[in-house]
C-alpha positions as CSV (number, residue, x, y, z in Angstrom):
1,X,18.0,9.2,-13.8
2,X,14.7,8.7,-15.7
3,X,11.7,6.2,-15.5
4,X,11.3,4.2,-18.5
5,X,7.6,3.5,-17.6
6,X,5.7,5.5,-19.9
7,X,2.4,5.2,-17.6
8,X,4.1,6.1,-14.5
9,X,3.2,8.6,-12.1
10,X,5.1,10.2,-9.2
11,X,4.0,9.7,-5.7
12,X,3.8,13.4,-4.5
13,X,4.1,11.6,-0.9
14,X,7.0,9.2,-1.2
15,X,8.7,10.5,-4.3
16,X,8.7,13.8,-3.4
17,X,9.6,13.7,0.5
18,X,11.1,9.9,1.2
19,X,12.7,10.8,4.5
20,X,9.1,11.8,6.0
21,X,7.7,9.1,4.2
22,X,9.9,6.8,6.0
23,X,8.7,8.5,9.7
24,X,5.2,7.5,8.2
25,X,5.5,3.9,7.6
26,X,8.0,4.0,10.8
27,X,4.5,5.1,12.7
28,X,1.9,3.3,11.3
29,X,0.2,0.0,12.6
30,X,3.0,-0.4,15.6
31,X,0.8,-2.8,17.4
32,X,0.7,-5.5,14.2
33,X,-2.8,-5.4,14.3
34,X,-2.6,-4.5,10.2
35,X,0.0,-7.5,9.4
36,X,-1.7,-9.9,11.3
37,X,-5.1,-9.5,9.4
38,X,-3.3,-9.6,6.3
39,X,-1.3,-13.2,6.9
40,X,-4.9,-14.2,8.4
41,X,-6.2,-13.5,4.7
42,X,-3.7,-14.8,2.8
43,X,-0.8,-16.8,4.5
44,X,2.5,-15.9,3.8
45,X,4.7,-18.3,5.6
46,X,7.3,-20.1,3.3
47,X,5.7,-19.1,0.2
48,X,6.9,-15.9,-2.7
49,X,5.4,-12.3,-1.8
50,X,5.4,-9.7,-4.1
51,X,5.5,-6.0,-2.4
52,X,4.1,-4.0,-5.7
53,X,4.8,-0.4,-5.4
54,X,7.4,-1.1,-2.8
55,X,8.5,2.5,-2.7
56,X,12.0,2.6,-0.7
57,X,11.7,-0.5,0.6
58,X,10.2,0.0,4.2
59,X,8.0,-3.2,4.6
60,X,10.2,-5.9,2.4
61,X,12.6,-6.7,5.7
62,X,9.0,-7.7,7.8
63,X,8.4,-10.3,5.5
64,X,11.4,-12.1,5.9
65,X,10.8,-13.8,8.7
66,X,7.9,-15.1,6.7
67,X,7.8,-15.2,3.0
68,X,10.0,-18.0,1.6
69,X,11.1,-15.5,-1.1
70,X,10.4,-11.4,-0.7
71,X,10.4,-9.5,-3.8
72,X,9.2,-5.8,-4.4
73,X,8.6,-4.0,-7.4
74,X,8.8,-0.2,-8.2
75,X,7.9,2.4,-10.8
76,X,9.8,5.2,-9.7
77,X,13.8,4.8,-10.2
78,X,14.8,7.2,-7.6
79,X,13.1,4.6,-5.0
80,X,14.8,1.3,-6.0
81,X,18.8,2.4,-4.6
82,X,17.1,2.5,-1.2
83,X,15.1,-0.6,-1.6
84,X,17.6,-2.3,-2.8
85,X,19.9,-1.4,0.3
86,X,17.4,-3.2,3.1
87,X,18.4,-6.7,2.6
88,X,20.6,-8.9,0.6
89,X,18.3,-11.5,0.7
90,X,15.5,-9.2,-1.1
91,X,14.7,-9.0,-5.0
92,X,13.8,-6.0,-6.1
93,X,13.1,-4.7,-9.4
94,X,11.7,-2.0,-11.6
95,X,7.8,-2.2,-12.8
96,X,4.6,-1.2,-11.9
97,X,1.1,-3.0,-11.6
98,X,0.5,-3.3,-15.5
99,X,4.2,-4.7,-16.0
100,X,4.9,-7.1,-13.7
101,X,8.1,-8.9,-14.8
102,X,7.3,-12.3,-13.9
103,X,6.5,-15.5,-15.6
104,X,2.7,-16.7,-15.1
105,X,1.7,-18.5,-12.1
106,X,4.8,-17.5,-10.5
107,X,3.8,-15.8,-7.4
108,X,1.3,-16.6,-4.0
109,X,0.3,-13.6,-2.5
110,X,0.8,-9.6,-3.9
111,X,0.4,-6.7,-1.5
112,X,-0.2,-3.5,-3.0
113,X,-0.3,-0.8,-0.3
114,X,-1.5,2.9,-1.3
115,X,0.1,2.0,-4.7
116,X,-1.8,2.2,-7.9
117,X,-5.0,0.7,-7.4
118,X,-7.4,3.4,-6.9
119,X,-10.3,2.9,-9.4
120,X,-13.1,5.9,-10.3
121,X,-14.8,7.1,-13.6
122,X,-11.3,8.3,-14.5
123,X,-8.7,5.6,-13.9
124,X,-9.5,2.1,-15.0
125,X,-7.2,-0.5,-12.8
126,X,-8.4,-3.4,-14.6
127,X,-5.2,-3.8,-16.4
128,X,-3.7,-4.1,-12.9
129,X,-5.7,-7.0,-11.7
130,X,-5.3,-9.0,-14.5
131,X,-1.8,-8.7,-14.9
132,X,-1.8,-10.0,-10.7
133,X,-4.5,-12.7,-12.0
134,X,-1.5,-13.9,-14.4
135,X,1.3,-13.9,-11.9
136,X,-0.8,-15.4,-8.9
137,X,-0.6,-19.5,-9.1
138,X,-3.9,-20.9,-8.3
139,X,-4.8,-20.7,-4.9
140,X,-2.7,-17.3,-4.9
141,X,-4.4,-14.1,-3.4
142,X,-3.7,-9.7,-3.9
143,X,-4.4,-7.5,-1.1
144,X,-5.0,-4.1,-1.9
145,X,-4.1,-1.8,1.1
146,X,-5.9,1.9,1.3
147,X,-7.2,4.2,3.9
148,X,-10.3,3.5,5.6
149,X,-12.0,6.9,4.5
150,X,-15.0,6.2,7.5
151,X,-13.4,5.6,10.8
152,X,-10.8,7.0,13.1
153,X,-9.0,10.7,13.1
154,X,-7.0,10.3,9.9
155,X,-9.7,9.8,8.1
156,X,-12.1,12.4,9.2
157,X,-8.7,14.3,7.9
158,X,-9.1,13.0,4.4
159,X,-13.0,13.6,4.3
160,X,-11.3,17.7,4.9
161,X,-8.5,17.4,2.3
162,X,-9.7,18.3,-1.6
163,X,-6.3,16.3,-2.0
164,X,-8.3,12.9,-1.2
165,X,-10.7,13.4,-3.1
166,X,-9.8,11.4,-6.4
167,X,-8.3,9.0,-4.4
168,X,-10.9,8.1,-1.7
169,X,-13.1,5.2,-1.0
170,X,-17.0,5.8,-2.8
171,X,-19.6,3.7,-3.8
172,X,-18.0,3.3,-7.0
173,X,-15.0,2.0,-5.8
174,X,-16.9,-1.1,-3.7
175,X,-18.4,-1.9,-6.5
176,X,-15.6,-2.1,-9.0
177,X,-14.0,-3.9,-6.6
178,X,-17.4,-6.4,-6.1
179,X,-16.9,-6.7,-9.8
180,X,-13.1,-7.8,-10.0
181,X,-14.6,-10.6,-7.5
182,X,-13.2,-9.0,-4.6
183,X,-14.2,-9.5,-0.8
184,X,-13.1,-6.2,2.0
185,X,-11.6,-6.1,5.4
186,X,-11.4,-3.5,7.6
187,X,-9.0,-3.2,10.0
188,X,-8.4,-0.5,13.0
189,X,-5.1,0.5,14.1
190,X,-3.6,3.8,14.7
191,X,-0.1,5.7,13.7
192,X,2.7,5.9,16.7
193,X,5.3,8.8,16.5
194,X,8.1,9.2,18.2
195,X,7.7,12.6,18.5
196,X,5.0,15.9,18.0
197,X,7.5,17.0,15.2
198,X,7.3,13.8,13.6
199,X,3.3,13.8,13.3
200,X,3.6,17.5,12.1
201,X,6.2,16.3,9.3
202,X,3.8,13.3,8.3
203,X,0.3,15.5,8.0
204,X,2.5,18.2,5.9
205,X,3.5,16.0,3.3
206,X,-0.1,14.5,3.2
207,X,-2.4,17.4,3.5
208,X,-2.7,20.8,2.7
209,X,-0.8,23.0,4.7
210,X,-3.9,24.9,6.2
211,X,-5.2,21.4,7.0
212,X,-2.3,20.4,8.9
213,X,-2.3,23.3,10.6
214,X,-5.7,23.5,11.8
215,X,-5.9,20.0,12.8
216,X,-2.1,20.5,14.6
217,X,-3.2,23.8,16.8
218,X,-6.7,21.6,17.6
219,X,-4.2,18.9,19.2
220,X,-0.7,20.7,20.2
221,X,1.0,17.5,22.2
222,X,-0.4,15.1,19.9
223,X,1.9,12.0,19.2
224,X,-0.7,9.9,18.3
225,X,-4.2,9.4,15.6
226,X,-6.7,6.8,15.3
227,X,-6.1,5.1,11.5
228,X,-8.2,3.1,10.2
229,X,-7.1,0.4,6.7
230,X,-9.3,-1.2,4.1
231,X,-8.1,-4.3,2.9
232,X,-9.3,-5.4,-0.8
233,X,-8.6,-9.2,-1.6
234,X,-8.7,-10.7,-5.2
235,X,-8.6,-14.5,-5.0
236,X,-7.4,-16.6,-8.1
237,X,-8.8,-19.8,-8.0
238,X,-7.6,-22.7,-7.5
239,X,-7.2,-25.9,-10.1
240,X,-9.8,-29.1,-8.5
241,X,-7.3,-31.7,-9.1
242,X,-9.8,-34.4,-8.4
């Protein structure tokens, strides 16, 4: 099976290793502190969410209970079987960020978590937010979800990793974001595992091996790291009816 995105780009996380990548999300934000800052910023509750970059499909069953209508989107073809397979009651469909394949004005909130949007010198994202700006109705809101590079173990893990490094939060990155009109949220949470074999699974697939390694023989029981997100929201405005 091939993409027919021409600008798509493999995940060498979640496209390479979805089975770990599903132990990941599995651990990450188990007390809800992450959700519950995210429907604070942009309430979901009977409305149409967009998960963009929904990978296999991990987060689109949480918003049910919510969202009035859950839909994800996906680049990467050998992701969509197993979104797909979550819920009956979930749209899912191939596209990416710059081709979203909705009418304007059609959608009220877009989460986009670890998925596309990470703007430097070298990769423009504009194209990205205005094609959410054309989707969103007025009123409508797109929360960009990343790693907090700053605060808590995981990220003095990424400030280690040379594999961070064009993906991590810099000056440049708050202030593209300040330009696209943006506002950020920080939010402090932690990732859960079930098991010390778990953790080990999860920093293999996102670090260098030596890395991992170091950081596993520093902390040999460890079930458990201090994680900390950044949440960028882009606001489309709404229409004074007066």
């Amino acid at each position: 099976m091939t993409n027919e995105l021409s600008d798509f780009v493999q995940a060498p996380n979640q496209g390479l290793h979805p089975e770990v990548y599903e132990i990941e999300n599995n651990a990450m934000d188990r007390s809800g502190g992450l959700f519950a800052r995210l429907q604070d910023l942009a309430p979901w509750d009977g409305k149409v969410l967009l998960d963009l970059g929904c990978g296999t499909g991990f987060w689109l069953p949480k918003y049910l209970s919510d969202a009035g209508t859950v839909i994800g989107v996906e680049p990467d073809v050998n992701l969509l079987e197993a979104a797909r397979a979550r819920s009956a009651h979930i749209q899912v469909h191939q596209g990416s960020a710059e081709h979203l394949p909705f009418a304007d004005e059609s959608l009220d909130v877009i989460h986009a978590r670890f998925a596309y949007f990470f703007p430097s010198p070298k990769n423009d994202c504009s194209a990205g937010v205005a094609e959410a700006l054309r989707v969103l109705r007025p009123g409508g809101s797109m929360l960009v979800i990343d790693n907090d590079q700053q605060h808590g173990e995981f990220a003095s893990l990424l400030q280690r990793s040379p594999w961070a490094a064009a993906q991590s939060e810099s000056n440049y990155t708050r202030a593209w974001w300040e330009d696209q009109g943006a506002t950020r949220h920080e939010v402090m949470s932690s990732w859960k595992f079930d098991s010390v074999q778990d953790l080990a699974s999860v920093l293999h697939i996102e670090f260098p091996a030596q890395l991992a390694n170091e950081w596993i023989a520093e902390h040999p029981q460890a079930t458990e790291l201090s994680y900390g997100y950044v949440i960028y929201q882009v606001r489309k405005e709404a229409i004074d009816v007066q």
